[in-house]
N, C-alpha and C positions, 0 to 999 in steps of 0.2 A: 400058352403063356399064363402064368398066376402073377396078379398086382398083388401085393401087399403092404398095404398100409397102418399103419402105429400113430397112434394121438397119446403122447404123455403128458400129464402135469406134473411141475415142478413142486418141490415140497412149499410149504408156505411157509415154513421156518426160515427160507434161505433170501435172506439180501436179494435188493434188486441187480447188486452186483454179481451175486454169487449166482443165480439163476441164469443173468448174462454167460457168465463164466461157463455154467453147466451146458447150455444150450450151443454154445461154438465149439464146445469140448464132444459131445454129442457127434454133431456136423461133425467136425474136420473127423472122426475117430471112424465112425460108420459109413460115410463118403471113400474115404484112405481104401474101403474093400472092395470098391470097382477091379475087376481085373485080378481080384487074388483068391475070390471063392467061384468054381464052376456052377454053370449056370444063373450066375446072379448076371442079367442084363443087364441092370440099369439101376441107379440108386440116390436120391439127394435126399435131403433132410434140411427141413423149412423150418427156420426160426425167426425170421421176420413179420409174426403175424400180428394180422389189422386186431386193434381194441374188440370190435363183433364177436372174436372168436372165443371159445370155450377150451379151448387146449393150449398148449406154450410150447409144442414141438411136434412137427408132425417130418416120420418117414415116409416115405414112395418111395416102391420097390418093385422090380418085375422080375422072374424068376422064370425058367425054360416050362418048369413044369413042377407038379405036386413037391416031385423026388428031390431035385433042387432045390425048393424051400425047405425042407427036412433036412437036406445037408449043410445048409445054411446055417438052420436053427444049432445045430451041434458043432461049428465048425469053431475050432479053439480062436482061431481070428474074431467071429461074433462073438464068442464068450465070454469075452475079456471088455469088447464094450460093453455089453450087454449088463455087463458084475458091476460095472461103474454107473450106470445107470440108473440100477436097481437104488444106487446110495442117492441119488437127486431127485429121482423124480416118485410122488404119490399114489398116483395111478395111471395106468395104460387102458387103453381101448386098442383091439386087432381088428382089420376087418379085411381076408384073404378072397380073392373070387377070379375066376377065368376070363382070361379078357382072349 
């Protein structure tokens, strides 16, 4: 199994609304591909986070294996969040590892 995990920040141009907005747009959109890309076990995306934290959006993700996250990563279903993403948020942190 590979966990894969993503920490974005939100642009700092965007309204406190508009970050709301991006953030459940996020969730519901990367959530939606439980059950549609192989290999993907498991998947939420945490936007509730405590004031402590340094990020505005964090995924968990678990994958069968390497091959699976690379089909993942190209699968037009991720692509498509993935494009709308790129438009909200400033930077990304990955950090992939075998559990």
């Amino acid at each position: 199994m590979v966990k894969h995990i993503i920490i974005w920040d939100l642009k700092s141009e965007l309204t406190a609304d508009e970050k709301k907005a991006a953030a459940k747009r996020i969730k519901s959109e990367l959530e939606a591909l439980a059950g549609v890309i192989e290999g993907l076990e498991s998947i939420k995306v945490v936007t509730d986070i405590l004031d402590t934290s340094n990020g505005d959006v964090m995924l968990d993700s678990e994958f069968t294996d390497e091959k699976a996250l690379a089909y993942y990563a190209d699968h037009p279903a991720h692509v498509k969040v993935k494009d709308f993403v790129k438009t909200v948020t400033a930077a990304r942190k990955c950090v992939d590892y075998m559990i």
